[in-house]
The first five atom37 places (N, CA, C, CB, O) and aatype in JSON, in Angstrom:
{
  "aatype": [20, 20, 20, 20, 20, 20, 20, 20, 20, 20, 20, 20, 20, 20, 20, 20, 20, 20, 20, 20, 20, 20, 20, 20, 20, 20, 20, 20, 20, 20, 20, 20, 20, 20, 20, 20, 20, 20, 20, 20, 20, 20, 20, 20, 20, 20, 20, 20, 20, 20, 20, 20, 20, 20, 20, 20, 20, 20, 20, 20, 20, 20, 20, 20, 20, 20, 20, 20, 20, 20, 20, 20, 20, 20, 20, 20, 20, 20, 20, 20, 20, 20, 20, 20, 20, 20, 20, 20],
  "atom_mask": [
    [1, 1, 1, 1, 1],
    [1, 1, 1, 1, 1],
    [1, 1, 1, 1, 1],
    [1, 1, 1, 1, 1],
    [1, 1, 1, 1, 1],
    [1, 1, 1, 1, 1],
    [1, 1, 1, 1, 1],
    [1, 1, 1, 1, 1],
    [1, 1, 1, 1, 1],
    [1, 1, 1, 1, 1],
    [1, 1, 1, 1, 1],
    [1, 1, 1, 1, 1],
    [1, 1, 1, 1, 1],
    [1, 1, 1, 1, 1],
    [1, 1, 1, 1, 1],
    [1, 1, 1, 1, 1],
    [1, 1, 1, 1, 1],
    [1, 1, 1, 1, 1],
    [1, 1, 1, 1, 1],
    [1, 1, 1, 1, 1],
    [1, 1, 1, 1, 1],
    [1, 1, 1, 1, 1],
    [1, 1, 1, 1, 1],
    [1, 1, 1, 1, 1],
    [1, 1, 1, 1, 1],
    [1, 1, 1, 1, 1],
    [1, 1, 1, 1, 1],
    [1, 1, 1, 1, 1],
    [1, 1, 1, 1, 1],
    [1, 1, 1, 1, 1],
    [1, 1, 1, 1, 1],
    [1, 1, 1, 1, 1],
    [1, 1, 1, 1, 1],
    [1, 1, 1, 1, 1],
    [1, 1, 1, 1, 1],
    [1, 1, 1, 1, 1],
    [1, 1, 1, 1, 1],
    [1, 1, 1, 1, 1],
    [1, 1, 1, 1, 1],
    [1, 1, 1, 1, 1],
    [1, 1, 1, 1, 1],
    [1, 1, 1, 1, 1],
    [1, 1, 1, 1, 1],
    [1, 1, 1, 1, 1],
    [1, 1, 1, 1, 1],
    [1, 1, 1, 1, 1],
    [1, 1, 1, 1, 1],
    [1, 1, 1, 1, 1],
    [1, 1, 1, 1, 1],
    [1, 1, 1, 1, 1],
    [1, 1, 1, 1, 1],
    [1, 1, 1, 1, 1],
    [1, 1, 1, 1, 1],
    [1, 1, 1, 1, 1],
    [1, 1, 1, 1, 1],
    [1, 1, 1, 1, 1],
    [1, 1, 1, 1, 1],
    [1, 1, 1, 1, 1],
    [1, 1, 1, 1, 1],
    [1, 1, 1, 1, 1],
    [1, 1, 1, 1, 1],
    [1, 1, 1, 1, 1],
    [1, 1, 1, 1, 1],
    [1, 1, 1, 1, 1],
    [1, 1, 1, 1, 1],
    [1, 1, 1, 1, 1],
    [1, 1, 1, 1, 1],
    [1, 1, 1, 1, 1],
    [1, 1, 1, 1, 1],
    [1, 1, 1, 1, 1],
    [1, 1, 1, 1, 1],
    [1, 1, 1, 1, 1],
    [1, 1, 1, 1, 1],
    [1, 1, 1, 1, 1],
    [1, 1, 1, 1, 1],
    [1, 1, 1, 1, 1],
    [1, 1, 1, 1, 1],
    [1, 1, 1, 1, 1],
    [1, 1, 1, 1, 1],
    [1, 1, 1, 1, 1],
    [1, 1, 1, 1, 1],
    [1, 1, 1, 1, 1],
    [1, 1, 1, 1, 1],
    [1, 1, 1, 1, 1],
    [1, 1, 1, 1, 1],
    [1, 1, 1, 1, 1],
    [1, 1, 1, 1, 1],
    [1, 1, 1, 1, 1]
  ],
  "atom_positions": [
    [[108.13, 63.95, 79.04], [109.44, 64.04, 79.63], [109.41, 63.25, 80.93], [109.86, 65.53, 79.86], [108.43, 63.42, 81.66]],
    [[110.39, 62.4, 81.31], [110.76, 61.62, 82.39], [111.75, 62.2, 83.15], [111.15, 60.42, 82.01], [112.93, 62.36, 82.86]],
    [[110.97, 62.58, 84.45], [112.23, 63.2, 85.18], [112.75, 61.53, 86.24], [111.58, 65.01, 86.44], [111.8, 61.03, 86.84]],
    [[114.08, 60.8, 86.41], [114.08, 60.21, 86.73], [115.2, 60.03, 87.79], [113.81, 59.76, 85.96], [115.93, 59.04, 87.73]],
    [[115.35, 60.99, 88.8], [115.98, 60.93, 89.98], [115.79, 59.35, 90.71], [115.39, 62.16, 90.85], [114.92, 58.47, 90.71]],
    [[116.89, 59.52, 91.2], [117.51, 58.4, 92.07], [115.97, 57.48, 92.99], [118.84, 59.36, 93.41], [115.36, 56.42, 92.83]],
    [[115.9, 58.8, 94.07], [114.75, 58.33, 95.01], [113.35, 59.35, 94.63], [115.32, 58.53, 96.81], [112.2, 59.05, 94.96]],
    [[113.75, 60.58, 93.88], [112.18, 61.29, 93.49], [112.3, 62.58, 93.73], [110.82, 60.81, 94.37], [113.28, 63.21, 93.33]],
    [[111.29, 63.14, 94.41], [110.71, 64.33, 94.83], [111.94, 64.88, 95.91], [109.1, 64.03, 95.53], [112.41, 64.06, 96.7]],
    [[112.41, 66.21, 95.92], [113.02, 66.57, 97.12], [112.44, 66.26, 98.17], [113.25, 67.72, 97.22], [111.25, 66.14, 97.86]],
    [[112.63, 65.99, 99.63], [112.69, 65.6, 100.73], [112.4, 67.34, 101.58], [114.19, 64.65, 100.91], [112.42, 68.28, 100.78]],
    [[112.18, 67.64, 102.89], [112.73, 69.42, 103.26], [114.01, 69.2, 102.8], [112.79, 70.13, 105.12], [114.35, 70.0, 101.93]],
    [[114.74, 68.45, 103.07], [116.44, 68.98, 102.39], [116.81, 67.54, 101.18], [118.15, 68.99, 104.2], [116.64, 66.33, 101.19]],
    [[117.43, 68.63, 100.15], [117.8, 67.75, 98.73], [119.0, 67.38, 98.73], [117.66, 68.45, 97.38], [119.77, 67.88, 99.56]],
    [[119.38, 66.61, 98.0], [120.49, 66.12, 97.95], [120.7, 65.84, 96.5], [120.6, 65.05, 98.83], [119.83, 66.46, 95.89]],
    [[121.25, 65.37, 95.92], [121.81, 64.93, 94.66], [120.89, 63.51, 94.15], [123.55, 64.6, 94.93], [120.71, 63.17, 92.99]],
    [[120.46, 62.96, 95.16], [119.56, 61.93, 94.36], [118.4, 61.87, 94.15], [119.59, 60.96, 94.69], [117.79, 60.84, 93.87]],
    [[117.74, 63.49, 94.32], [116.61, 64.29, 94.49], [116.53, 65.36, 93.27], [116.69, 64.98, 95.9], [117.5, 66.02, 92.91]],
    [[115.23, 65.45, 92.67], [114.86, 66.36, 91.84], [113.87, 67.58, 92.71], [114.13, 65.55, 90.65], [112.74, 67.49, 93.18]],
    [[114.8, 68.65, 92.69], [114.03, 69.72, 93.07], [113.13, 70.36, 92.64], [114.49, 70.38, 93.25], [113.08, 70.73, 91.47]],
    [[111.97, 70.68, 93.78], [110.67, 71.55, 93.48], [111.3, 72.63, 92.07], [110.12, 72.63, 95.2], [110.8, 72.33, 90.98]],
    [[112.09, 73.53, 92.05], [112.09, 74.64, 91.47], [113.0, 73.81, 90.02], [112.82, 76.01, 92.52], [113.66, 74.5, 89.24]],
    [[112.93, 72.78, 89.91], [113.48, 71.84, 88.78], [112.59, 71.3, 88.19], [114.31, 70.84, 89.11], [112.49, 71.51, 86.99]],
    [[111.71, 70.48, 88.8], [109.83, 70.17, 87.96], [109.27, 71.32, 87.67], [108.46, 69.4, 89.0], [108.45, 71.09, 86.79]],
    [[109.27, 72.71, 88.02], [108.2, 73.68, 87.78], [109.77, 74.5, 86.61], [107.31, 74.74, 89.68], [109.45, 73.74, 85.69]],
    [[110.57, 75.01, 86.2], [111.25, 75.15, 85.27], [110.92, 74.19, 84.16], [112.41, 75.13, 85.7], [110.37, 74.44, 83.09]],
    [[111.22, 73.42, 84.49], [110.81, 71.98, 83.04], [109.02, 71.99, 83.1], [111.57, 69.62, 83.7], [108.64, 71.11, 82.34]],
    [[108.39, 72.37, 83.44], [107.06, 72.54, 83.2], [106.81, 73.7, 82.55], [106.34, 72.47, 84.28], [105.71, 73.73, 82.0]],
    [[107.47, 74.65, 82.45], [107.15, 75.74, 81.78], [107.76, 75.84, 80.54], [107.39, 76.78, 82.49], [107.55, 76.79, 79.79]],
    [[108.64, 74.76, 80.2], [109.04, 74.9, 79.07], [108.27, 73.48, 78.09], [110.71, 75.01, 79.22], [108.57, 73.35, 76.9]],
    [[107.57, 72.79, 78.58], [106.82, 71.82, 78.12], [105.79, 72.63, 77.28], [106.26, 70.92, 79.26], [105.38, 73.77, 77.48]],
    [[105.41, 71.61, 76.09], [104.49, 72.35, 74.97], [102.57, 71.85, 75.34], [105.18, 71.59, 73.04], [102.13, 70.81, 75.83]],
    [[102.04, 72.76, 74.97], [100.37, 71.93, 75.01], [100.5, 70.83, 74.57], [99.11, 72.47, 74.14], [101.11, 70.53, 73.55]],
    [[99.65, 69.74, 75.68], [99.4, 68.37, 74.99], [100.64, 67.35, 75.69], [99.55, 68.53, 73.08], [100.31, 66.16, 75.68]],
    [[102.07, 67.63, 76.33], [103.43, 67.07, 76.87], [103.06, 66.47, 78.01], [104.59, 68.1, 77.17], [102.09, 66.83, 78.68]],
    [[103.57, 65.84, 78.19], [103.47, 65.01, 79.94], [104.73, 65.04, 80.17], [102.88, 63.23, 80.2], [105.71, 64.84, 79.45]],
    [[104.55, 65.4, 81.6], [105.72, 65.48, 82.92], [105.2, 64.01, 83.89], [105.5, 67.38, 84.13], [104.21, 63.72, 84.55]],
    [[106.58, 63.31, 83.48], [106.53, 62.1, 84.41], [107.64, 61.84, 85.43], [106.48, 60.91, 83.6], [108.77, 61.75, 84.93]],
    [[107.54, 61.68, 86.96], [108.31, 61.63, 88.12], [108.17, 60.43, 88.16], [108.01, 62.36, 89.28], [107.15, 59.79, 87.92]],
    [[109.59, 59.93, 88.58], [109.85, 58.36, 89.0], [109.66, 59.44, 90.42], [111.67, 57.15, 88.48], [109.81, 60.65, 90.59]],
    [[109.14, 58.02, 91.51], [108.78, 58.19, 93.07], [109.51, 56.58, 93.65], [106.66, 58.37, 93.38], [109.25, 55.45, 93.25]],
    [[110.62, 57.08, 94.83], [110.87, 55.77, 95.35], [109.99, 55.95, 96.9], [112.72, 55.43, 95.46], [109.64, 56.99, 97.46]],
    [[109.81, 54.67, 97.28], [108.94, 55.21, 98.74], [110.18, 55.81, 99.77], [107.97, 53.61, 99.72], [111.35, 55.48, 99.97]],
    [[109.09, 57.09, 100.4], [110.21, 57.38, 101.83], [109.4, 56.98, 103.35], [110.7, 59.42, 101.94], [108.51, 56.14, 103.49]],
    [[109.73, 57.44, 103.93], [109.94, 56.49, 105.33], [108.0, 57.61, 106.13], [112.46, 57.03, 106.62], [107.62, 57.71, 107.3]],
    [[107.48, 58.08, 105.04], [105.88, 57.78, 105.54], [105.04, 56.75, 105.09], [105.04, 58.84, 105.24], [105.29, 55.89, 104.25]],
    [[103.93, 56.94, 105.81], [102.78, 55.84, 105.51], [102.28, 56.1, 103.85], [101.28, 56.1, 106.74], [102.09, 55.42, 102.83]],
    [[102.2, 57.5, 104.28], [101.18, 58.01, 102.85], [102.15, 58.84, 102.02], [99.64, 59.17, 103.26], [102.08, 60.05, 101.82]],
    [[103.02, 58.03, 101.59], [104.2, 58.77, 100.84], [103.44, 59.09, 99.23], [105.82, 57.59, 100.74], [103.57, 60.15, 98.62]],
    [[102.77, 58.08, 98.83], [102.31, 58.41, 97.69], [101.64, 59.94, 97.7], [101.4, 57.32, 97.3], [102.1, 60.91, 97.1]],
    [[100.58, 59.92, 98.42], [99.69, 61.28, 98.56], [100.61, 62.06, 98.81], [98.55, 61.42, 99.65], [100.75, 63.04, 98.08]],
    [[101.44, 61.86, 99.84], [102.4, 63.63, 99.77], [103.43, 63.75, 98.18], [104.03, 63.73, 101.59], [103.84, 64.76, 97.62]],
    [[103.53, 62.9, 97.96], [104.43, 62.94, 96.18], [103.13, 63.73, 95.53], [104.84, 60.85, 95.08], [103.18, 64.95, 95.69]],
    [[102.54, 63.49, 95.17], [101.42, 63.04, 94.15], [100.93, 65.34, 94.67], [99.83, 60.92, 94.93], [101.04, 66.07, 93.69]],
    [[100.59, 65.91, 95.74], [100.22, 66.57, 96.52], [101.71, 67.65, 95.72], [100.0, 65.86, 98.2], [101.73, 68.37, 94.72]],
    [[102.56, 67.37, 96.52], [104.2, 67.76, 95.87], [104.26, 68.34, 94.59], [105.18, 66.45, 95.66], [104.45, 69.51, 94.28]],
    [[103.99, 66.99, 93.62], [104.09, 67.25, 92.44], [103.23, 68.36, 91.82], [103.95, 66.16, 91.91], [103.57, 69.33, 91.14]],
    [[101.68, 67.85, 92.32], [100.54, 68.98, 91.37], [100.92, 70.08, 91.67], [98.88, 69.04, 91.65], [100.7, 70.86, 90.74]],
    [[101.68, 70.83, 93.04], [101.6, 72.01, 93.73], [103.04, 72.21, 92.04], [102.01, 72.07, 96.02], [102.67, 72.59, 90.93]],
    [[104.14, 71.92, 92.29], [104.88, 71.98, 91.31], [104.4, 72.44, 90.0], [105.33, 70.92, 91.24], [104.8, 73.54, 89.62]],
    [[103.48, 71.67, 89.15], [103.38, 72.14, 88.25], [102.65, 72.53, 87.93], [103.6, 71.83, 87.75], [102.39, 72.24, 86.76]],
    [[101.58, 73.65, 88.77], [100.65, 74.2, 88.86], [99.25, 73.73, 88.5], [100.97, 75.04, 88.4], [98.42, 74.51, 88.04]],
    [[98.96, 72.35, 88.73], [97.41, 71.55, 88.23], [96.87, 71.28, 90.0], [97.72, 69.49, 86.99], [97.43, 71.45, 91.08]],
    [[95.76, 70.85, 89.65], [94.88, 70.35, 90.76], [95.46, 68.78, 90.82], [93.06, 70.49, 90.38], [95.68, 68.07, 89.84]],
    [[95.71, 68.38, 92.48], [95.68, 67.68, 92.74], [95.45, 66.06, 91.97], [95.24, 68.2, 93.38], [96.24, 65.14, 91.75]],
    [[93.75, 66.25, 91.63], [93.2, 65.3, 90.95], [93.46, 65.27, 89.31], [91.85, 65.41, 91.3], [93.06, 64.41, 88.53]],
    [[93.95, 66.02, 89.12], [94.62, 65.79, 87.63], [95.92, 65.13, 87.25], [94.81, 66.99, 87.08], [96.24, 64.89, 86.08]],
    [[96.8, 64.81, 88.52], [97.69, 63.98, 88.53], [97.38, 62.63, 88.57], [98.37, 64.27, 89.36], [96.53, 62.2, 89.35]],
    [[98.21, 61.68, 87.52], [97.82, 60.34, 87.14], [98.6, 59.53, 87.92], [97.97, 60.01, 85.71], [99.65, 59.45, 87.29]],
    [[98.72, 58.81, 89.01], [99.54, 57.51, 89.67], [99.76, 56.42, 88.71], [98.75, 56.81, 90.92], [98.95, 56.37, 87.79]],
    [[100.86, 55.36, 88.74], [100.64, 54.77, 88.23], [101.56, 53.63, 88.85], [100.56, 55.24, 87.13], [102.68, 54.03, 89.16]],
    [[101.28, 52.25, 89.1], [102.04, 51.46, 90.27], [101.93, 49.85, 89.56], [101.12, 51.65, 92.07], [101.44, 49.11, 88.71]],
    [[102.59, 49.99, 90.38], [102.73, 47.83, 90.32], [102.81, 47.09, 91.29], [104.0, 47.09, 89.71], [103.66, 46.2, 91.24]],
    [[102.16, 47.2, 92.2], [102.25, 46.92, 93.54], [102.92, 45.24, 93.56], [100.63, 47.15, 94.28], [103.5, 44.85, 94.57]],
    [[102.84, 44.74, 92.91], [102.89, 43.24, 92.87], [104.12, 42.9, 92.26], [101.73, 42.57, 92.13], [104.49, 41.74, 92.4]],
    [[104.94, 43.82, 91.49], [106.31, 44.06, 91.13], [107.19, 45.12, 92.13], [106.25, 44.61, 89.67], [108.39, 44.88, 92.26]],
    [[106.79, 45.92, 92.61], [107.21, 46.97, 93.18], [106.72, 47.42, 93.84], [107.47, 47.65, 92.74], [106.27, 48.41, 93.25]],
    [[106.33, 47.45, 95.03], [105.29, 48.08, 96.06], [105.93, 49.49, 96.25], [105.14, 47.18, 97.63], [105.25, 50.51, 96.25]],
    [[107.36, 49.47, 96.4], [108.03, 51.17, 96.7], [108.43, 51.95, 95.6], [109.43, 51.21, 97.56], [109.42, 52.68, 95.53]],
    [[107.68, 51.76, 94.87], [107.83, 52.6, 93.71], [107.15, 53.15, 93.18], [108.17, 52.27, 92.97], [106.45, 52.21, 92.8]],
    [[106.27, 54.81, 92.37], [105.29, 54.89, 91.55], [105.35, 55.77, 90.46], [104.33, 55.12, 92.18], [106.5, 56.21, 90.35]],
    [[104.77, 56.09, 89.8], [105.34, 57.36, 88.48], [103.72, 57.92, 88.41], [106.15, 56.5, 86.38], [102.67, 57.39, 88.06]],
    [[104.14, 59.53, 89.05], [103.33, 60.61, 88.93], [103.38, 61.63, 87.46], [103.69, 61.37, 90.18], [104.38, 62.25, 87.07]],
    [[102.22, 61.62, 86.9], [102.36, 61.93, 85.7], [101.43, 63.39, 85.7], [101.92, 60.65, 84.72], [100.54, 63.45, 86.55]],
    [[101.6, 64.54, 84.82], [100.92, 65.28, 84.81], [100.88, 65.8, 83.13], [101.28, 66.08, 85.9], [101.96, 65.58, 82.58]],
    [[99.86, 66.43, 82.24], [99.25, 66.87, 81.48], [99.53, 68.49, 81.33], [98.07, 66.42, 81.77], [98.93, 69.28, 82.06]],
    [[100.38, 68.91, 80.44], [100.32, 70.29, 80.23], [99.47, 71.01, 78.85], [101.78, 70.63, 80.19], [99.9, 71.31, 77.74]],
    [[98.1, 71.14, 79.43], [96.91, 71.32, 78.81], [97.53, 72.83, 78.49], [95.39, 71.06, 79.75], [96.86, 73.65, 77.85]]
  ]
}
């Protein structure tokens, strides 16, 4: 499943072009063994925006950190990435 909001991850305050925390962890619980949960990520205005997405997301759908997959194109898209997770 592709969740594919505007700019990504809620922000502290959401807006409409934001997919909320309690919106990835609902759609994670209804995902089957074996499904992937994939977040479009646009960059926001930190350095280490990836790590706090990526951090965001695992807390969301209850995995470790390091079990979340990045995935980028720096050379097409530097502000952009898709955080993927595994519902084992």
């Amino acid at each position: 499943m592709l969740l594919d909001p505007d700019t990504g991850i809620e922000p502290k305050k959401a807006g409409p072009k934001h997919v909320k925390v309690i919106e990835i962890q609902e759609l994670w619980e209804v995902l089957s063994q074996g499904d992937w949960l994939v977040l479009y990520q646009h960059a926001f205005r930190e350095t280490n925006w990836r790590e706090t997405t990526r951090e965001r997301f695992a807390e969301a759908c209850g995995v470790k950190e390091e079990e979340v997959k990045t995935f980028e194109a720096g050379e097409i898209a530097w502000d952009v990435a898709f955080f993927a997770a595994n519902r084992r």
